[in-house]
KEFI-629143 format. One record per residue (C-alpha): residue number from 1; x, y, z; residue in one letter. Coordinates in steps of 0.5 Angstrom, whole numbers, plus 500, padded with zeros to 3 digits. Example, Ala and Ser with C-alpha at 12.3 -4.5 7.8 and 13.67 -1.06 7.14 Angstrom:
% residues 2
<r><pagu>1</pagu><u>525</u><v>491</v><w>516</w><titor>A</titor></r>
<r><pagu>2</pagu><u>527</u><v>498</v><w>514</w><titor>S</titor></r>
//
This chain:
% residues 155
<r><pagu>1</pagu><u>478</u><v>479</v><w>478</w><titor>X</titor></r>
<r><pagu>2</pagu><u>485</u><v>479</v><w>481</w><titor>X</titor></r>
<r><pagu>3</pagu><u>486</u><v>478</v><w>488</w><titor>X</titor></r>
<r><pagu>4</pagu><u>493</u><v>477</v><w>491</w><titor>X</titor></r>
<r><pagu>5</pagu><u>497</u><v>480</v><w>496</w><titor>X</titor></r>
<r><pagu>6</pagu><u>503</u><v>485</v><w>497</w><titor>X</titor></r>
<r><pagu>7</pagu><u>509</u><v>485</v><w>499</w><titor>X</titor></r>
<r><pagu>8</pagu><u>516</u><v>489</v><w>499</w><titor>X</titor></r>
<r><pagu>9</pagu><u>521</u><v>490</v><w>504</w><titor>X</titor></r>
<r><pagu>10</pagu><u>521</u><v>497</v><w>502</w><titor>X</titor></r>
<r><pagu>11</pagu><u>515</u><v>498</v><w>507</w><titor>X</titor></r>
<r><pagu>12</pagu><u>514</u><v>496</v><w>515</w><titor>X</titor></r>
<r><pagu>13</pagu><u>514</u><v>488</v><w>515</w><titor>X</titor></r>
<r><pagu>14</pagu><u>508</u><v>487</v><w>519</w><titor>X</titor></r>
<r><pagu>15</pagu><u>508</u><v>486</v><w>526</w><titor>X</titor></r>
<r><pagu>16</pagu><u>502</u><v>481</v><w>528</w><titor>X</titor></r>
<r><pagu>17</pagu><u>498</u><v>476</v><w>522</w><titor>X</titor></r>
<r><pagu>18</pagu><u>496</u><v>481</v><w>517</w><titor>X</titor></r>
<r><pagu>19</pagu><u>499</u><v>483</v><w>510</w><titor>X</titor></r>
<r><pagu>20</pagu><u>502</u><v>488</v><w>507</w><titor>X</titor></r>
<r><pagu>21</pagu><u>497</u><v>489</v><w>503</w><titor>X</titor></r>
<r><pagu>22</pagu><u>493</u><v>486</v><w>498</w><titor>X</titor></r>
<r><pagu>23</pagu><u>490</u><v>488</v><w>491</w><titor>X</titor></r>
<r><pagu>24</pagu><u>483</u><v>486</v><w>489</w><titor>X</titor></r>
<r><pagu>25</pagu><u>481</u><v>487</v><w>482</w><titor>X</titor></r>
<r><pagu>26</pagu><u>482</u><v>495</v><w>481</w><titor>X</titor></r>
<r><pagu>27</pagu><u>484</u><v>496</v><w>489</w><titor>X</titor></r>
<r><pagu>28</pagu><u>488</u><v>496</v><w>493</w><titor>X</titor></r>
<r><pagu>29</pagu><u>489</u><v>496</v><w>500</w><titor>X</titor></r>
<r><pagu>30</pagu><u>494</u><v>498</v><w>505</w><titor>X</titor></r>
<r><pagu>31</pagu><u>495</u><v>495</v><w>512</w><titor>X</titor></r>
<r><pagu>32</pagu><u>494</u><v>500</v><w>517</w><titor>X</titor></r>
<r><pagu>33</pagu><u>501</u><v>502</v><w>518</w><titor>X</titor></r>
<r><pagu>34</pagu><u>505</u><v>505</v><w>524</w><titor>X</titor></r>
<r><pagu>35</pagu><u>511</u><v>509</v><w>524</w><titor>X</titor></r>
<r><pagu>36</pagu><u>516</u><v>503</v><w>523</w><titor>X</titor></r>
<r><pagu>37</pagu><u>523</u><v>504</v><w>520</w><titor>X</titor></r>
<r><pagu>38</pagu><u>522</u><v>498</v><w>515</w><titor>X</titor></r>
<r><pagu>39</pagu><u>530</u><v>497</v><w>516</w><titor>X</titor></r>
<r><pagu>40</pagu><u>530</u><v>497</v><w>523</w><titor>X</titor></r>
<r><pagu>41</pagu><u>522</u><v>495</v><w>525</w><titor>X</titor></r>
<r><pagu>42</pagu><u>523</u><v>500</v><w>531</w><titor>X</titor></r>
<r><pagu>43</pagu><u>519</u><v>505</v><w>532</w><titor>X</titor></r>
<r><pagu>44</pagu><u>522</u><v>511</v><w>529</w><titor>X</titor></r>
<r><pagu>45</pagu><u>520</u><v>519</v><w>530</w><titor>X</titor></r>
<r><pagu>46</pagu><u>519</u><v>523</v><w>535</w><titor>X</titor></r>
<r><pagu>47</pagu><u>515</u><v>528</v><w>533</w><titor>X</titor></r>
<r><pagu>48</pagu><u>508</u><v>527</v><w>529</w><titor>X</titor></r>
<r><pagu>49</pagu><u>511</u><v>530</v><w>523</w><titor>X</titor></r>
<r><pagu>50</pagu><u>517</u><v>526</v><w>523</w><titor>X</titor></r>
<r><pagu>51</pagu><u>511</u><v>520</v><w>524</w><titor>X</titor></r>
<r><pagu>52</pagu><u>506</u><v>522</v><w>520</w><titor>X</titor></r>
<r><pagu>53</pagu><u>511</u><v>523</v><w>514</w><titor>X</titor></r>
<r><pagu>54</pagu><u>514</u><v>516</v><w>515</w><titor>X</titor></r>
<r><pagu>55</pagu><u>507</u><v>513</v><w>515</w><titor>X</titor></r>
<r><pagu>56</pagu><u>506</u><v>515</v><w>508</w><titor>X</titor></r>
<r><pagu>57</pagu><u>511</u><v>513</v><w>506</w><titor>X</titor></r>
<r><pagu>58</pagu><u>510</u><v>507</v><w>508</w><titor>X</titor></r>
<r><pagu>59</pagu><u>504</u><v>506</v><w>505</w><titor>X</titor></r>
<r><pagu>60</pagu><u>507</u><v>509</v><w>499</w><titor>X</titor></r>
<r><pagu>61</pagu><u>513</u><v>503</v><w>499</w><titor>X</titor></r>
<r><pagu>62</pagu><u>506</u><v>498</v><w>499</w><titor>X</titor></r>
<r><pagu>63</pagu><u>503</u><v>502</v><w>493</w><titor>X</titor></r>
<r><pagu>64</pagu><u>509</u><v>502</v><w>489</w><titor>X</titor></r>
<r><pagu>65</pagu><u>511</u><v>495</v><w>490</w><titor>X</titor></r>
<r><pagu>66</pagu><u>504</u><v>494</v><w>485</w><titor>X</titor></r>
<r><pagu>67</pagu><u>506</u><v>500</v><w>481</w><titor>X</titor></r>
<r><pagu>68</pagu><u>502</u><v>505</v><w>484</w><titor>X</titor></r>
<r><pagu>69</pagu><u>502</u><v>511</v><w>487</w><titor>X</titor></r>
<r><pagu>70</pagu><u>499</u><v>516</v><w>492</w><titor>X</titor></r>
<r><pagu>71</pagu><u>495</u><v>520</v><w>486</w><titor>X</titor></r>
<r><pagu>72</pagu><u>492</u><v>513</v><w>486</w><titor>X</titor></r>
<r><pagu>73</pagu><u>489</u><v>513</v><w>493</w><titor>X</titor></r>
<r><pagu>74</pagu><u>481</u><v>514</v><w>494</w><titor>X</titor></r>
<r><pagu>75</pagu><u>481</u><v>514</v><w>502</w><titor>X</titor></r>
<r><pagu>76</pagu><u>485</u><v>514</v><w>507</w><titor>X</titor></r>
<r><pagu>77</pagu><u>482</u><v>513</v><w>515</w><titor>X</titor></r>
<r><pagu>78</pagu><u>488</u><v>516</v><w>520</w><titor>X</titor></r>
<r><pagu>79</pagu><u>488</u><v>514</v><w>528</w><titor>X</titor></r>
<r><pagu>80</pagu><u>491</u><v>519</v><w>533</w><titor>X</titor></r>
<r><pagu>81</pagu><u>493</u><v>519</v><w>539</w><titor>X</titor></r>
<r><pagu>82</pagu><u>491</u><v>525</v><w>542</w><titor>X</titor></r>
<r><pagu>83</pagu><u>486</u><v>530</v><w>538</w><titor>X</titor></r>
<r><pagu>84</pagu><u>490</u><v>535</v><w>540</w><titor>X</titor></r>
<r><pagu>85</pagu><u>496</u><v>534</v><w>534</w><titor>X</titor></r>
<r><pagu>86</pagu><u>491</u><v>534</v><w>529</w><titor>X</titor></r>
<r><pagu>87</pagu><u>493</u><v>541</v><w>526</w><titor>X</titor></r>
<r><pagu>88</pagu><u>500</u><v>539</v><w>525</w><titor>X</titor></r>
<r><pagu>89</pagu><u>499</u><v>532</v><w>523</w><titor>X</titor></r>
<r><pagu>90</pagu><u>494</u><v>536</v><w>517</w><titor>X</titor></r>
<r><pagu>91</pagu><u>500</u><v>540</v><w>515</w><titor>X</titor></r>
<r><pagu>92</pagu><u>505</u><v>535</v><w>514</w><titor>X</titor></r>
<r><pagu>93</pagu><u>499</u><v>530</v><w>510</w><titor>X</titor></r>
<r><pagu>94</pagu><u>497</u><v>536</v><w>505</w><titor>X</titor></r>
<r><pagu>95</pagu><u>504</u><v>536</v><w>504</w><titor>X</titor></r>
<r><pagu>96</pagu><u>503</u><v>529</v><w>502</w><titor>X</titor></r>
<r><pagu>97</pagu><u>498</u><v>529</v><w>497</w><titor>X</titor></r>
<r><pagu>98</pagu><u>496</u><v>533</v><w>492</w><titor>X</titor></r>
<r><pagu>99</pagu><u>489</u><v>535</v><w>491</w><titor>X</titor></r>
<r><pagu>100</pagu><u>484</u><v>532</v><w>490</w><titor>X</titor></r>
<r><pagu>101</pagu><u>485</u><v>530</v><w>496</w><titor>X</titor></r>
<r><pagu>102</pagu><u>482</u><v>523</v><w>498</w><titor>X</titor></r>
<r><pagu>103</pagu><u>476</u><v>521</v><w>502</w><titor>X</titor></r>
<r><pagu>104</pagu><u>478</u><v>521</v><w>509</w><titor>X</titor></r>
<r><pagu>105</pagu><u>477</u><v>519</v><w>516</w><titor>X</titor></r>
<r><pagu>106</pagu><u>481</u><v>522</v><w>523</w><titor>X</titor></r>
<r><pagu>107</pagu><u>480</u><v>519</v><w>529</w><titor>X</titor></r>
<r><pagu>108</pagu><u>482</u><v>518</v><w>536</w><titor>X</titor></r>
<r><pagu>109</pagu><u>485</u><v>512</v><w>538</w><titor>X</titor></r>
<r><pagu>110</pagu><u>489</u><v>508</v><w>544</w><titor>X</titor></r>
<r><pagu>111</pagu><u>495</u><v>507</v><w>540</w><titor>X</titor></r>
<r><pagu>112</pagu><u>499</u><v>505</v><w>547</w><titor>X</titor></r>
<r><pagu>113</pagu><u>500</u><v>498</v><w>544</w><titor>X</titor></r>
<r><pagu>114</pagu><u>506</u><v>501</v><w>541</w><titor>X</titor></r>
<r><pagu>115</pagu><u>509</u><v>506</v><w>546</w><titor>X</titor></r>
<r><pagu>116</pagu><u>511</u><v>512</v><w>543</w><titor>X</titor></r>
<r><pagu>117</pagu><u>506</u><v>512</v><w>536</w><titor>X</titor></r>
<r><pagu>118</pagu><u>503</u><v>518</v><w>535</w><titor>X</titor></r>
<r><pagu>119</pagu><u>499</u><v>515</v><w>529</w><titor>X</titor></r>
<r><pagu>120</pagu><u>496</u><v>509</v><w>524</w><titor>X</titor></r>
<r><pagu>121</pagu><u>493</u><v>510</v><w>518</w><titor>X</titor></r>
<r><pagu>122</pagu><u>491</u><v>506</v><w>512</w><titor>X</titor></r>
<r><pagu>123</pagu><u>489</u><v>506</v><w>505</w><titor>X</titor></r>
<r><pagu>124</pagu><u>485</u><v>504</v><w>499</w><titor>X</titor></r>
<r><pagu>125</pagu><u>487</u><v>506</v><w>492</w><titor>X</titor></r>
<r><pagu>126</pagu><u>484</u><v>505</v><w>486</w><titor>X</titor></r>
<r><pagu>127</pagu><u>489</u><v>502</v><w>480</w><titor>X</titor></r>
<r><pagu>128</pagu><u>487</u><v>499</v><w>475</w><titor>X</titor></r>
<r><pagu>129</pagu><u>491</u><v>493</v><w>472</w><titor>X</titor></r>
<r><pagu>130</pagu><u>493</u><v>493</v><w>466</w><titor>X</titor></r>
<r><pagu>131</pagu><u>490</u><v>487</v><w>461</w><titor>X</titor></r>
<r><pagu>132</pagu><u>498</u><v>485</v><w>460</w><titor>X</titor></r>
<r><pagu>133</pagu><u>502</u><v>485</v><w>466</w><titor>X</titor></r>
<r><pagu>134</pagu><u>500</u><v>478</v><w>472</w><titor>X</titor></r>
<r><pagu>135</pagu><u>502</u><v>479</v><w>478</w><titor>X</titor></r>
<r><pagu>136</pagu><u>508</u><v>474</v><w>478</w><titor>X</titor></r>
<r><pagu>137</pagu><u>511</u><v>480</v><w>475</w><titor>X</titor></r>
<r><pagu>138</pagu><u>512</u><v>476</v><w>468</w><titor>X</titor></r>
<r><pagu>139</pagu><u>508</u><v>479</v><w>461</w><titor>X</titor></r>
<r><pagu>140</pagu><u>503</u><v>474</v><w>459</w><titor>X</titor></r>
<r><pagu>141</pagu><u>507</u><v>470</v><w>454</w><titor>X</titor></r>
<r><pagu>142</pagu><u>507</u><v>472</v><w>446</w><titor>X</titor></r>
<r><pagu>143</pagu><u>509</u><v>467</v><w>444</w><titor>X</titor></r>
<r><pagu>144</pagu><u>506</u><v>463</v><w>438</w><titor>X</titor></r>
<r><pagu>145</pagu><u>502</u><v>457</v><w>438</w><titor>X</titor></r>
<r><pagu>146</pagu><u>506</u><v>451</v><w>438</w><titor>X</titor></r>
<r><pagu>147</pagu><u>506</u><v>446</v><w>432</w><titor>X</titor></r>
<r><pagu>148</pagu><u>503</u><v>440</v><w>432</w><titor>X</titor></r>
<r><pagu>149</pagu><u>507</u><v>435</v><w>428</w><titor>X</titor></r>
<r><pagu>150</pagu><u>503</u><v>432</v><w>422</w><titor>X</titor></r>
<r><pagu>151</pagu><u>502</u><v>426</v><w>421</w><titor>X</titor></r>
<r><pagu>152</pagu><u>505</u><v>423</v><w>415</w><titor>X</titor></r>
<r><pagu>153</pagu><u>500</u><v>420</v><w>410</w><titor>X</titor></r>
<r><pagu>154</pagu><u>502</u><v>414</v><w>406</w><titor>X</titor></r>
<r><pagu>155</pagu><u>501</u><v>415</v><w>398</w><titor>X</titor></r>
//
């Protein structure tokens, strides 16, 4: 089984030590992701629809750096900082995705660690690797075998 992790520029950098995300074997897991614009590393949206839009898009940099997509995604837990903005976060995340929705969790969290974030959420998605692409990107070689050089024989 394949385990390595997953980086790209085109999604929040991670503010504290953990990845991006890492795949393992079929799955892959995306970092709990705050509305961070990924070229500013600030917080970026006021509003919990601005947030959440740019969250997904977030996790959906990490999945595509590992060509994945959101129809990829199998669960999904969401941290809120007031229970009160759910209807309106919903509203933008079935926007997102499309049905079948994934598996979900939505909780209430103390997100003041960040002032001004509304939301976090992470992901785990369910992409199958291919049998003839590695990691580092390169196709499995196909080329011939090397040939080894005989040995003369005298008559």
């Amino acid at each position: 089984m394949a385990k390595y992790v997953i980086q790209t520029k085109t999604g929040a950098a991670p503010q504290g030590a953990y990845s991006q995300g890492w795949r393992a074997g079929d799955f892959i897991f995306v970092t709990g992701t705050g509305p961070v614009d990924a070229k500013t590393g600030k917080l970026s949206g006021e509003s919990i629809e601005e947030q959440t839009d740019l969250v997904i898009t977030n996790m959906e940099s990490v999945l595509a750096a590992d060509n994945a997509t959101l129809a990829d995604v199998v669960k999904v837990t969401v941290h809120l900082s007031d229970s009160g903005i759910l209807s309106r976060y919903n509203a933008v995340y079935a926007r997102r995705f499309s049905a079948p929705y994934p598996v979900r969790t939505t909780v209430g969290s103390d997100l003041r660690s960040l002032p001004g974030m509304l939301i976090e959420a992470d992901c785990i998605a369910y992409a199958p690797q291919t049998k003839s692409i590695r990691r580092s990107g390169y196709r499995k070689s196909k080329a011939p075998a090397k040939k080894t050089k005989k040995k003369k024989t005298r008559p």
